[in-house]
N, CA, C and O of each residue as an XYZ file, in Angstrom:
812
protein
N     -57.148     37.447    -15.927
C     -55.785     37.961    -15.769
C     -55.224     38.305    -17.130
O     -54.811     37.426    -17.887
N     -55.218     39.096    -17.318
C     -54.330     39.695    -18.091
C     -52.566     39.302    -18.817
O     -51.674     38.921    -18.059
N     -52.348     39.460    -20.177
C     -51.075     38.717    -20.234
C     -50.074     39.200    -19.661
O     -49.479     38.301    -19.067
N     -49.612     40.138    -19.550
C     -48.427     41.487    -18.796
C     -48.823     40.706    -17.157
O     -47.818     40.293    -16.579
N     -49.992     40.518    -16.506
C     -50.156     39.855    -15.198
C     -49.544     38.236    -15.449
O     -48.578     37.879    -14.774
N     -50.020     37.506    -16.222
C     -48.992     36.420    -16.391
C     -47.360     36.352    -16.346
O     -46.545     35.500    -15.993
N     -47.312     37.234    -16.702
C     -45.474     37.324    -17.293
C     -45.044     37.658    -15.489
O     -44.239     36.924    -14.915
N     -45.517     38.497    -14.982
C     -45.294     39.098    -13.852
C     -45.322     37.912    -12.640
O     -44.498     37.937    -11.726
N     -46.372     36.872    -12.747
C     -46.581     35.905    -11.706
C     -45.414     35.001    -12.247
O     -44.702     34.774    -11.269
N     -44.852     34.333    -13.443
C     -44.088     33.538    -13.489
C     -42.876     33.705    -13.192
O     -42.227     32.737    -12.796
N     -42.040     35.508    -13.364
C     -40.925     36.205    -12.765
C     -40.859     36.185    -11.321
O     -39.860     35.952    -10.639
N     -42.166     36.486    -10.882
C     -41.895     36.137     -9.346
C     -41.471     34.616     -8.957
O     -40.491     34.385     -8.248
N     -42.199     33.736     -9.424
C     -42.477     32.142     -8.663
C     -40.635     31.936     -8.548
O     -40.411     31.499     -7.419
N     -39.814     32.044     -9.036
C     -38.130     31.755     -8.717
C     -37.826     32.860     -7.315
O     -37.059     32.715     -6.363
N     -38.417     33.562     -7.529
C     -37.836     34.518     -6.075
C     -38.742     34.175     -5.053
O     -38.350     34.386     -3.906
N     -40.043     33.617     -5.234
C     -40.638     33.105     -4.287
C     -40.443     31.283     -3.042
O     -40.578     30.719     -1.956
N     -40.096     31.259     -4.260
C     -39.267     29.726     -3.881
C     -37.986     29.806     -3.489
O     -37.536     28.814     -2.915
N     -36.994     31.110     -3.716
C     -36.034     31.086     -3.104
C     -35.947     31.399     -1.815
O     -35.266     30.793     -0.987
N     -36.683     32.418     -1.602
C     -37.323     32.919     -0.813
C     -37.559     31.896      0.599
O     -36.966     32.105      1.657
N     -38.368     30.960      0.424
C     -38.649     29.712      0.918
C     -37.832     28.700      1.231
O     -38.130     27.845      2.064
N     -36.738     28.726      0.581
C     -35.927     27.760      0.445
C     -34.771     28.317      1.931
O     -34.444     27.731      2.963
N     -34.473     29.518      1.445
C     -34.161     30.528      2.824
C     -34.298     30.052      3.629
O     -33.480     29.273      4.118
N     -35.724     30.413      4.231
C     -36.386     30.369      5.106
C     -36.152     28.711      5.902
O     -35.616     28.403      6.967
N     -36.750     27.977      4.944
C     -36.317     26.078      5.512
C     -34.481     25.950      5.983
O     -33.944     25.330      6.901
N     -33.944     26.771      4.973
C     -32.515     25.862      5.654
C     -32.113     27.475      7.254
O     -31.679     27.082      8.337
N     -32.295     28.614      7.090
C     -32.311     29.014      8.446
C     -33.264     27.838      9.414
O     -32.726     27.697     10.512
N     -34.406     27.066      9.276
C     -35.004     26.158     10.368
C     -34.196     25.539     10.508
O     -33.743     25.460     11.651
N     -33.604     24.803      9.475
C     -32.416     23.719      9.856
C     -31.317     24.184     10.557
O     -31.169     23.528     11.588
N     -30.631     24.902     10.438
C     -29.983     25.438     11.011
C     -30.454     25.560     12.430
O     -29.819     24.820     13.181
N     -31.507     26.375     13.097
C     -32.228     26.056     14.287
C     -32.132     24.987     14.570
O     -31.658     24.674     15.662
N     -32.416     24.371     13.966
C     -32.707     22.515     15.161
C     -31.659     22.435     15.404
O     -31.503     22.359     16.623
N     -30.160     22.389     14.483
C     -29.450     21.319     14.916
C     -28.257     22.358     15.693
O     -27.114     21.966     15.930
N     -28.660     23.462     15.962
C     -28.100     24.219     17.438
C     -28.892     23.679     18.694
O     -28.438     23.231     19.747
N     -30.071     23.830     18.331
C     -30.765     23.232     19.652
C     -30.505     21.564     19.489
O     -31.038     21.045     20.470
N     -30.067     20.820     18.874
C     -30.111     19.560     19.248
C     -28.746     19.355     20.079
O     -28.528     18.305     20.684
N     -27.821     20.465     20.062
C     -26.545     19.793     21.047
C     -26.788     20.406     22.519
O     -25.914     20.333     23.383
N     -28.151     21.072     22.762
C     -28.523     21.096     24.433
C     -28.738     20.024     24.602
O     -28.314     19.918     25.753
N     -29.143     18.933     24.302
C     -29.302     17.591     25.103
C     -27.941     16.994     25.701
O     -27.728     16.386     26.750
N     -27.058     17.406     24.606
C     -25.801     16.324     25.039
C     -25.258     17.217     26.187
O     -24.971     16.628     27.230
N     -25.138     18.115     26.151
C     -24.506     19.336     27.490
C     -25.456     18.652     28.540
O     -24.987     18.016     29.483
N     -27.175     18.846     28.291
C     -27.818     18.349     29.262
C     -27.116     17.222     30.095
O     -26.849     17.190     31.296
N     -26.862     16.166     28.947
C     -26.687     14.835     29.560
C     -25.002     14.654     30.203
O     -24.639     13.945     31.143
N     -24.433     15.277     29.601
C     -22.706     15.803     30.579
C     -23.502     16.277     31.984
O     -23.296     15.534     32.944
N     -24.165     17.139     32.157
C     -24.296     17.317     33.469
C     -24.959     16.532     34.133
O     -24.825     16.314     35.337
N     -25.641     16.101     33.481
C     -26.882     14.919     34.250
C     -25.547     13.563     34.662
O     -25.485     12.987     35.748
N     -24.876     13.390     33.814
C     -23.685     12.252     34.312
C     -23.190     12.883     35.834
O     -23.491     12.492     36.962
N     -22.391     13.909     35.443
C     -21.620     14.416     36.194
C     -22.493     14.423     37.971
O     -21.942     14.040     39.003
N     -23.638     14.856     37.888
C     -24.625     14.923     39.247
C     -24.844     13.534     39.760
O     -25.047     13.335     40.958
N     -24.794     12.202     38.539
C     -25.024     11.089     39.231
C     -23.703     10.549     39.971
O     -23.956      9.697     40.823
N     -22.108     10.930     39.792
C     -21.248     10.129     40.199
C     -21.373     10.453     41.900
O     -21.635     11.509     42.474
N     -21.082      9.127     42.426
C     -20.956      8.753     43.565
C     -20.301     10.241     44.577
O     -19.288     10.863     44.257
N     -21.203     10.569     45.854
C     -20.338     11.231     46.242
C     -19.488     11.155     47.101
O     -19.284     10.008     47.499
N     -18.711     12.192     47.697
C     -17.519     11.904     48.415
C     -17.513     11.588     49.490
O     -17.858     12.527     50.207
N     -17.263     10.597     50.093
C     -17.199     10.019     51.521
C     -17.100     11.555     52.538
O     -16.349     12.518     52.384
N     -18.041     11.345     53.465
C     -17.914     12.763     54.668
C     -17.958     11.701     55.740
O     -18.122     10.483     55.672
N     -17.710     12.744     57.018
C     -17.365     11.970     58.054
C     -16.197     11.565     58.386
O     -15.227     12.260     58.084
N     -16.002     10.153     59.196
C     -14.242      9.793     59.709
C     -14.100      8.512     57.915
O     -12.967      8.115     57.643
N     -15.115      8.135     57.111
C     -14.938      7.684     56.313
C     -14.210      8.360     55.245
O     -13.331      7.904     54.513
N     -14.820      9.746     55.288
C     -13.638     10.724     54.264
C     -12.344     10.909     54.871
O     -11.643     11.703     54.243
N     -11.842     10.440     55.851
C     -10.250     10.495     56.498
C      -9.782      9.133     55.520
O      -8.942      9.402     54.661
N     -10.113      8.138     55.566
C      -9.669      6.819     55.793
C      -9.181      6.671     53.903
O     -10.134      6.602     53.127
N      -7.572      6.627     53.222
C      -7.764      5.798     52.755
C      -7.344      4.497     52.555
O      -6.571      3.909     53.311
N      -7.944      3.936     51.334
C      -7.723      2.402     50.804
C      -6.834      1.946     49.828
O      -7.044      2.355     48.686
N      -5.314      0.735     50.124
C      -4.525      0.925     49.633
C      -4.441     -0.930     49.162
O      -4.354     -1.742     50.084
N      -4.476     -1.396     47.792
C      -4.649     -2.771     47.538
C      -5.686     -3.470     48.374
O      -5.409     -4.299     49.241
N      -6.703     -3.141     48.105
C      -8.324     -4.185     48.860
C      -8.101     -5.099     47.449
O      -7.871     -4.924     46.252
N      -8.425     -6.669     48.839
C      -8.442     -8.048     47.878
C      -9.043     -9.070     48.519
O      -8.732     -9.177     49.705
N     -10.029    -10.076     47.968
C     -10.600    -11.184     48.989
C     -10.250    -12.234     48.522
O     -10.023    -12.311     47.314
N     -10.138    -13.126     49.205
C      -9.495    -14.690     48.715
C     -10.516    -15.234     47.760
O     -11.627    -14.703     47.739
N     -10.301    -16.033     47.131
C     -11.014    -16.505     45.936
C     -11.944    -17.855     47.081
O     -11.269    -18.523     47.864
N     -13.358    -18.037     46.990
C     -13.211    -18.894     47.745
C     -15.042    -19.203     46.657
O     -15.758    -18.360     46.115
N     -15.200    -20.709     46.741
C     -16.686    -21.400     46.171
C     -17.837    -21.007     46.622
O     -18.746    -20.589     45.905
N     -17.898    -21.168     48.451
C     -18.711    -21.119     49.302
C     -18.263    -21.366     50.852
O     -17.253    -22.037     51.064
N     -18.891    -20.914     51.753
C     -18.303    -20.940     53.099
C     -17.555    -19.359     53.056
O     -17.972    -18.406     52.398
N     -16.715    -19.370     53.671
C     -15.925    -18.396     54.368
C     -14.681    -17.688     53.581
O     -13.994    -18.241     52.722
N     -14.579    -16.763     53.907
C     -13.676    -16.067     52.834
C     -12.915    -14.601     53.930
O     -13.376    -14.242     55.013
N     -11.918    -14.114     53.359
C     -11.409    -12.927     54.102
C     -10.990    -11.992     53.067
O     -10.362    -12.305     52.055
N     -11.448    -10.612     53.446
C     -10.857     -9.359     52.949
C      -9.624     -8.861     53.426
O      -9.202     -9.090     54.559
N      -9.181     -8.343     52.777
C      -7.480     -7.851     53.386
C      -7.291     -6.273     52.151
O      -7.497     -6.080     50.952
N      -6.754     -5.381     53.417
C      -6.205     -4.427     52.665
C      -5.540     -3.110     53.718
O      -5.834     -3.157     54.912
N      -4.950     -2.352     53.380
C      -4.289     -1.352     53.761
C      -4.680     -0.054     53.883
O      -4.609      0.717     52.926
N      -5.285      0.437     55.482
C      -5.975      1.685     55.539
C      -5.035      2.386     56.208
O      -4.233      2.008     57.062
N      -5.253      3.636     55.643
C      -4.617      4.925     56.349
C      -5.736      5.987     57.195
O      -6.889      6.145     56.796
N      -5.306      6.514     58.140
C      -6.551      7.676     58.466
C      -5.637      8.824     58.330
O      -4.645      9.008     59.034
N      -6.059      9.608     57.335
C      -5.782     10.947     56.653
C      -5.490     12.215     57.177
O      -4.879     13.228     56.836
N      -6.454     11.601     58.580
C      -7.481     13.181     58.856
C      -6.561     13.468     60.356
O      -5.438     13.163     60.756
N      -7.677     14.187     60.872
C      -6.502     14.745     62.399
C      -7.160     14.355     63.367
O      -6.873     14.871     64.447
N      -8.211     13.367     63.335
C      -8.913     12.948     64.362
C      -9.387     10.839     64.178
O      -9.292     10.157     63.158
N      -9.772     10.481     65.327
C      -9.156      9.010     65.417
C     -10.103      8.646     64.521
O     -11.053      9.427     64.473
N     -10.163      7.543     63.664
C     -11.765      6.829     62.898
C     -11.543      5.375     63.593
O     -10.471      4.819     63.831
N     -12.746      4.960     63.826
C     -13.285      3.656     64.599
C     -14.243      2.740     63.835
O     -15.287      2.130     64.065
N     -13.351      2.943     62.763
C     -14.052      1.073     61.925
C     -14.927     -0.238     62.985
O     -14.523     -1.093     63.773
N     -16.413      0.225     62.430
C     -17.086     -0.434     63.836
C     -17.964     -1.876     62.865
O     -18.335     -2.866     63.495
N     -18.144     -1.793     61.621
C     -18.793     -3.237     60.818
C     -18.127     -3.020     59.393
O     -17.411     -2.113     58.968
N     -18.585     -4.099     58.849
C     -18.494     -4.078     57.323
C     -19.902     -5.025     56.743
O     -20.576     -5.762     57.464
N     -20.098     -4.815     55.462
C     -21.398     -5.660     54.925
C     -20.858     -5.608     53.151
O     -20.078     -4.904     52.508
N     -21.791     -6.804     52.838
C     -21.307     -6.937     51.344
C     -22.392     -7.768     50.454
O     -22.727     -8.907     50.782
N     -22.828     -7.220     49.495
C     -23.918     -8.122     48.935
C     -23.488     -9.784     49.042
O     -24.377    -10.591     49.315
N     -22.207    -10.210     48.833
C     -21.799    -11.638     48.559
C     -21.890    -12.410     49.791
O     -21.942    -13.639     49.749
N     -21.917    -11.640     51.088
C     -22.287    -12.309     51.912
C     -22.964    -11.603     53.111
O     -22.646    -10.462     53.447
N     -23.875    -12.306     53.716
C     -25.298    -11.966     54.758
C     -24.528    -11.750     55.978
O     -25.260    -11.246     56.830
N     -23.137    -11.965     56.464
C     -22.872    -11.812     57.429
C     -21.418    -11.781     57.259
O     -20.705    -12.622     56.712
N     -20.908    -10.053     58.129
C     -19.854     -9.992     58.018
C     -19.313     -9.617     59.571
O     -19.988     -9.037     60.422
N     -17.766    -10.148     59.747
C     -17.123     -9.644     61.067
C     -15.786     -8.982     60.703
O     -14.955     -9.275     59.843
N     -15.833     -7.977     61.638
C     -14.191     -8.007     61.980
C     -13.608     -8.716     62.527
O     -14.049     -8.985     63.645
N     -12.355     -9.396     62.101
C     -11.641    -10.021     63.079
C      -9.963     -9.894     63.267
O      -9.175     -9.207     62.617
N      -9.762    -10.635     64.179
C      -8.316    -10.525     64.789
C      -8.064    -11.756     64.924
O      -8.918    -12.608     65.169
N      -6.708    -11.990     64.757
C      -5.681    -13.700     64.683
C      -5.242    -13.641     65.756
O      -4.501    -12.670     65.907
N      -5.426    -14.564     67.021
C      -4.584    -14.393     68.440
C      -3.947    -15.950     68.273
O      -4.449    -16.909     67.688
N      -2.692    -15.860     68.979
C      -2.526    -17.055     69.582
C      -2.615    -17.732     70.574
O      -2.247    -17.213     71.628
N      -3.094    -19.019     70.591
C      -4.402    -19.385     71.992
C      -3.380    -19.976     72.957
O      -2.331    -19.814     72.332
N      -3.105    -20.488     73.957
C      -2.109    -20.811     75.022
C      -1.078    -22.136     74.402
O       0.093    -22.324     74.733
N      -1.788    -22.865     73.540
C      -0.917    -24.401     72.788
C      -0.088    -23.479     71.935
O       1.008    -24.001     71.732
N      -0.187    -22.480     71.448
C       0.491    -22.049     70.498
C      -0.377    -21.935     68.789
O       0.049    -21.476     67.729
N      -1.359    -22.399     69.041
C      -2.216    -22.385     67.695
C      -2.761    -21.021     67.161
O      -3.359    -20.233     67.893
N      -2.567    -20.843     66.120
C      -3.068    -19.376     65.742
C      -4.562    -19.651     64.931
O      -4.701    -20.188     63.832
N      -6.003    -18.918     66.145
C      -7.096    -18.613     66.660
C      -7.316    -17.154     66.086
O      -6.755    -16.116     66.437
N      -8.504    -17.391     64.886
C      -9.468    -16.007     64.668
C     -10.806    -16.002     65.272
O     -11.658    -16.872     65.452
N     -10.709    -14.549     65.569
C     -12.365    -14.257     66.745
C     -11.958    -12.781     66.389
O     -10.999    -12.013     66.297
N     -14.040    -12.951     66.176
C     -14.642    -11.148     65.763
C     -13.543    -10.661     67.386
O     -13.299    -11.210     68.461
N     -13.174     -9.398     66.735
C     -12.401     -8.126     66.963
C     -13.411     -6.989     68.206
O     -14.247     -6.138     67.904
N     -13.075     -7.272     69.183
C     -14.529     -6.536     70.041
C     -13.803     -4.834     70.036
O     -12.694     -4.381     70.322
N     -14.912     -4.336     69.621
C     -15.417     -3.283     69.337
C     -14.991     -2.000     68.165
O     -15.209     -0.788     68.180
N     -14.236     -2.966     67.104
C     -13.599     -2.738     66.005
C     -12.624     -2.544     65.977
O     -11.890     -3.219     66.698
N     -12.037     -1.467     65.093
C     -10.308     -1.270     64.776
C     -10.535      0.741     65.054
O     -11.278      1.595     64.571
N      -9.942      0.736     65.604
C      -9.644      2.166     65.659
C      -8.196      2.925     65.062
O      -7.116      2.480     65.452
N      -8.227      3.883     64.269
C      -6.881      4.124     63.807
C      -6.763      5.746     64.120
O      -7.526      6.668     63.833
N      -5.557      5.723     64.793
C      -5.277      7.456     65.371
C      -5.164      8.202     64.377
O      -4.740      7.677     63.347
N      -5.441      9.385     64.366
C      -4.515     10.649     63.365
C      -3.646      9.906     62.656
O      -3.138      9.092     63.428
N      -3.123      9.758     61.291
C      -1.960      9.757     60.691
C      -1.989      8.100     61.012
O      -0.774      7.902     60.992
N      -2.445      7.098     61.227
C      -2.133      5.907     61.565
C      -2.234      5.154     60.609
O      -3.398      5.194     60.211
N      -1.209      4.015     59.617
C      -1.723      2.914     58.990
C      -1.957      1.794     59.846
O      -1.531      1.505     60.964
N      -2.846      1.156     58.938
C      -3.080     -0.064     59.685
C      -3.428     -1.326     58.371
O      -4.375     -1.176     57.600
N      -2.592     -2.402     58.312
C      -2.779     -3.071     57.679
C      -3.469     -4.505     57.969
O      -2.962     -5.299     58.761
N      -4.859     -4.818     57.151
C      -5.382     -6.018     57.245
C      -4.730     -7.144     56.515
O      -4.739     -7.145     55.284
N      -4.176     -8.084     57.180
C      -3.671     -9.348     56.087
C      -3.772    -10.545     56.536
O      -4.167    -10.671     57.695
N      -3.468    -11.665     55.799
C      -3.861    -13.039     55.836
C      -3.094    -13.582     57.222
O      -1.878    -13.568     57.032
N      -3.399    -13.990     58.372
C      -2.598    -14.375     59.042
C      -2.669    -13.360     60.270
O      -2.049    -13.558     61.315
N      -3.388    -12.387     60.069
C      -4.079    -11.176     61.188
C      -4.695    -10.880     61.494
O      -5.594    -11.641     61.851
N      -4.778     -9.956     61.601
C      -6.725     -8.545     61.271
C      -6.510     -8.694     60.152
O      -5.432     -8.710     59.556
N      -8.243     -8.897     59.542
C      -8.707     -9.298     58.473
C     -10.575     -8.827     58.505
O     -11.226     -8.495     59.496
N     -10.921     -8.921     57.461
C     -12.451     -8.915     57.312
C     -12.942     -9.983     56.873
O     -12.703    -10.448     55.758
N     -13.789    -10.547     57.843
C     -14.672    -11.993     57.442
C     -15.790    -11.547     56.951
O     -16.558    -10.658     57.319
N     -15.788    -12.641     55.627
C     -17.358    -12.797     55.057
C     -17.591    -14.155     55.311
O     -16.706    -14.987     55.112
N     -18.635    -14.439     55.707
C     -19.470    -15.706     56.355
C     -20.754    -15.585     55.459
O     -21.373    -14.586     55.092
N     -21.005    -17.263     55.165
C     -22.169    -17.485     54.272
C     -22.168    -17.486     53.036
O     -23.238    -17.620     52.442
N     -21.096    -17.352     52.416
C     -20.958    -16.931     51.096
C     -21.692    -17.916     50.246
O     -21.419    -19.044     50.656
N     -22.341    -17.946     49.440
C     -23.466    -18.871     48.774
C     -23.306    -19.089     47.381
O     -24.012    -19.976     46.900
N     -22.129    -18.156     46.232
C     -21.654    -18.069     45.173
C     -20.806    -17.950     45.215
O     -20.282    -17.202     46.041
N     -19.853    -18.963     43.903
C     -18.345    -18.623     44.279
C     -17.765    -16.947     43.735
O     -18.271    -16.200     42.897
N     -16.477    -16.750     44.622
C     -15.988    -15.494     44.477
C     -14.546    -16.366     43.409
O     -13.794    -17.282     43.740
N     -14.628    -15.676     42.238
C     -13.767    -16.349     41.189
C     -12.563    -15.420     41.466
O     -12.672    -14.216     41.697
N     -11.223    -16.219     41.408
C      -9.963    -15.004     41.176
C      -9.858    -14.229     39.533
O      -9.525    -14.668     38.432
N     -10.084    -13.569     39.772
C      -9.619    -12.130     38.683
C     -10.959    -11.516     38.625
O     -11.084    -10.473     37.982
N     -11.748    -11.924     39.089
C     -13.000    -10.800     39.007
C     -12.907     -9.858     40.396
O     -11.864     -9.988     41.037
N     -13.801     -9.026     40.857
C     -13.788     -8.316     42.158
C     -15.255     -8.464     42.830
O     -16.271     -8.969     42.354
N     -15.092     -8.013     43.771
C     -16.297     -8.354     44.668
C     -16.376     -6.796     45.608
O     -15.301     -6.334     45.990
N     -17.395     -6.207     45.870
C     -17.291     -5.078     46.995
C     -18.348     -5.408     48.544
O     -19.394     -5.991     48.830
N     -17.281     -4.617     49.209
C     -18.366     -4.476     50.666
C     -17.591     -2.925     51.035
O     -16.625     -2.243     50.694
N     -18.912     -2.922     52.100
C     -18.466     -1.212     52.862
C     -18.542     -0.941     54.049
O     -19.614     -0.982     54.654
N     -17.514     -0.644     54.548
C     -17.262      0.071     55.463
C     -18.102      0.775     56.520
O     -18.869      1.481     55.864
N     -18.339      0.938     57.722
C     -19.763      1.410     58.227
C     -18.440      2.187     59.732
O     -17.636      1.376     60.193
N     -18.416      3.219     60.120
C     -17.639      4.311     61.041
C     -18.424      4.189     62.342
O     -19.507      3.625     62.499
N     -17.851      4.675     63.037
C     -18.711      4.662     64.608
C     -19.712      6.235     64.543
O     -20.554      6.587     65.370
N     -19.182      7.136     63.001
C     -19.932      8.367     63.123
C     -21.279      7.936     62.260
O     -22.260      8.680     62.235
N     -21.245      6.730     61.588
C     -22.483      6.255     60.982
C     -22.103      6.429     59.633
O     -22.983      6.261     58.789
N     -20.990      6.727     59.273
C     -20.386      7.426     57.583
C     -20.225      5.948     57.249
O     -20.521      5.016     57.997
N     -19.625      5.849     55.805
C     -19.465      4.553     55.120
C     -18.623      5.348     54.263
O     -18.511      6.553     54.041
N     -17.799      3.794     53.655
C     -17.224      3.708     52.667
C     -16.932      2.187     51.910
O     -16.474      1.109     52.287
N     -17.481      2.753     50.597
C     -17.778      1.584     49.768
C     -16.192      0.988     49.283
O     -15.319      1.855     49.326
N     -15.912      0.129     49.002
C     -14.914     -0.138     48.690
C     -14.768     -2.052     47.674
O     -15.249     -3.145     47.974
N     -13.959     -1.646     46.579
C     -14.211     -3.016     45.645
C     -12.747     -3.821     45.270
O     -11.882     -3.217     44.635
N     -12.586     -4.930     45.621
C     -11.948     -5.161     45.626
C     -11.302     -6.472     44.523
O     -12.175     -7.123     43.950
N     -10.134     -6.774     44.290
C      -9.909     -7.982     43.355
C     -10.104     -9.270     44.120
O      -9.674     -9.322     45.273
N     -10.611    -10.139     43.677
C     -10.398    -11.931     44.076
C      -9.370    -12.399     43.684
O      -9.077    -12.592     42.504
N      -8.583    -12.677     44.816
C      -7.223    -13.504     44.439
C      -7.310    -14.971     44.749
O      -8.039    -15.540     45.561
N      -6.621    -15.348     44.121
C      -6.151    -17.119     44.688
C      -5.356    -17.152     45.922
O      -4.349    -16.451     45.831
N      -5.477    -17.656     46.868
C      -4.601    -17.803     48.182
C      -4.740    -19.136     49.154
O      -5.664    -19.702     49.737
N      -3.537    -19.296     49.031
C      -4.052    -20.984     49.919
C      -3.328    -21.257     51.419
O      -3.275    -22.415     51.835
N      -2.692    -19.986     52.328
C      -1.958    -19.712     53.223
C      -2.988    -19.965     54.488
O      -3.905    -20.722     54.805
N      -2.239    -18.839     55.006
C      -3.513    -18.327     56.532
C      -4.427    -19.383     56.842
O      -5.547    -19.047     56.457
N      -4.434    -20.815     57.513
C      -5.575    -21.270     57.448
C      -5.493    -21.080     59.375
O      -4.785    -21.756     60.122
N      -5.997    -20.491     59.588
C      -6.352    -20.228     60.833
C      -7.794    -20.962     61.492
O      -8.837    -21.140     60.864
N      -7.531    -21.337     62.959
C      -8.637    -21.771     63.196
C      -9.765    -20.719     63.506
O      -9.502    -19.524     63.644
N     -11.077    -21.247     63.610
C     -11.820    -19.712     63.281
C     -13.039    -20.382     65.007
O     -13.575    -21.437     65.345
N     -12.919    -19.054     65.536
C     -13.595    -19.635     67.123
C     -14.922    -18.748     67.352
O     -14.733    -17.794     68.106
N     -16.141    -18.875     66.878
C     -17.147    -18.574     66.525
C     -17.361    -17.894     68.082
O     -16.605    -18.284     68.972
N     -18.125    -17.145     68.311
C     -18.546    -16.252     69.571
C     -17.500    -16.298     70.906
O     -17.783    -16.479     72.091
N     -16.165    -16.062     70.255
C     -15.209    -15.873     70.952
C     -15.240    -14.594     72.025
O     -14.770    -14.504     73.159
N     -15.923    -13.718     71.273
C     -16.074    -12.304     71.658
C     -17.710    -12.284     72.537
O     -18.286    -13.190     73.139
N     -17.945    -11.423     72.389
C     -19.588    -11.249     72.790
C     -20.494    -11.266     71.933
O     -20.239    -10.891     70.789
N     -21.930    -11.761     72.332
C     -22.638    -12.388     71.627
C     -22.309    -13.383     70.889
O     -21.152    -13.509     70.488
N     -23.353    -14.316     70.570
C     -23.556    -15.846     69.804
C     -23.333    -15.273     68.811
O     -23.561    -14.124     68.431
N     -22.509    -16.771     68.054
C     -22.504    -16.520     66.598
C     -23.628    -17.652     66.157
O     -23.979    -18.604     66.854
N     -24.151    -17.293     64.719
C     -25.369    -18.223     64.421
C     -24.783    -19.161     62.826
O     -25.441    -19.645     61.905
N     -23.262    -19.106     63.082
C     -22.365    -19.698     62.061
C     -21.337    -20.685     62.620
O     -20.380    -21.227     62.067
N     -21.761    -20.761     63.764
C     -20.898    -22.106     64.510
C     -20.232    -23.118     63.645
O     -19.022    -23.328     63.565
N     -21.184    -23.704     63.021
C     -20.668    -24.693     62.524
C     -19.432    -24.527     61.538
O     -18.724    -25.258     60.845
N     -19.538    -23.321     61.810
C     -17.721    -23.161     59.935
C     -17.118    -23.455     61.298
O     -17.680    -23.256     62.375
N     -15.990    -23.919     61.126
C     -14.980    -23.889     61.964
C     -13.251    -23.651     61.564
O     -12.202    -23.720     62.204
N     -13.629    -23.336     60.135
C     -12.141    -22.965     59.818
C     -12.421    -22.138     58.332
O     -13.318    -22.085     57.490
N     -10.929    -21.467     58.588
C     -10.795    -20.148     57.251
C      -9.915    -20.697     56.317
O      -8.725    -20.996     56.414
N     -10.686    -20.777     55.421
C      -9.600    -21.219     53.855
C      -8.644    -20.362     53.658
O      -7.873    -20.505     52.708
């Protein structure tokens, strides 16, 4: 190589490296446009997992203060305030709840002495067009039977709802302290055996 060819390769090597240098920060630039498709990804990927909307006579119905008595073990009651929304009747036919293996509807009657008597509710609660209907301590109520862990006051607990159209609605509620309503509780009052006989009363 020649000296005039020397002089010539060392004038280039600064424009060649700039050159390069270019080139790397346009890549950078690339990635970190493509690195905010993940987070858009993951906004939508959230958005597709939230729960969807109750259909059926369960999308009529709503839920106004749901709360269950605070209770150790044994027996416990849900209470809360439903509306049906819609223009046609909904027929609340069960309820179920991880906290307990067995749940009823029930109703508070008073038995001929005058004693106020709870027994499952035969063939649920039905609420017309436009109808509230309130569950409370001392009434219609939702029994949980079996309860095997205590339900603490200020935490919540959920169960759901099951329609005569087969729809559901999940619903969660607060644990309160309550020491009222002790109603006597009359196990297969209604039809069919109960296989919880032995509770014989509601805290």
């Amino acid at each position: 190589m020649t000296t005039s060819h020397r002089i010539r390769a060392v004038l280039l090597m600064p424009a060649v490296a700039l050159a390069m240098t270019g080139a790397l920060s346009a890549c950078g630039s690339s990635t970190t446009t493509t690195s905010s498709t993940p987070s858009a990804t993951g906004a939508t990927s959230a958005a597709t997992t939230m729960a969807p909307k109750p259909t059926g006579q369960a999308g009529q119905l709503t839920v106004t203060d749901p709360w269950v008595k605070a209770v150790d073990t044994g027996m416990t009651g849900a209470f809360l305030i439903v509306k049906n929304t819609g223009t046609a009747e909904v027929h609340i036919v069960s309820a179920s709840s991880p906290a307990s293996p067995m749940m009823e509807l029930h109703e508070t009657v008073m038995d001929s002495s005058g004693s106020m008597k709870m027994q499952e509710k035969k063939g649920g609660f039905i609420l017309k067009a436009g109808e509230t209907h309130e569950f409370k301590p001392g009434s219609d109520h939702i029994m949980f039977m079996g309860v095997s862990s205590p339900l603490k006051s200020g935490t919540t607990a959920t169960f759901t709802l099951k329609f005569a159209d087969g729809s559901t609605l999940p619903v969660k509620a607060e644990v309160r302290t309550f020491s009222g309503a002790k109603e006597t509780y009359v196990p297969g009052a209604t039809t069919g055996s109960n296989p919880m006989a032995t509770m014989t009363s509601h805290g």
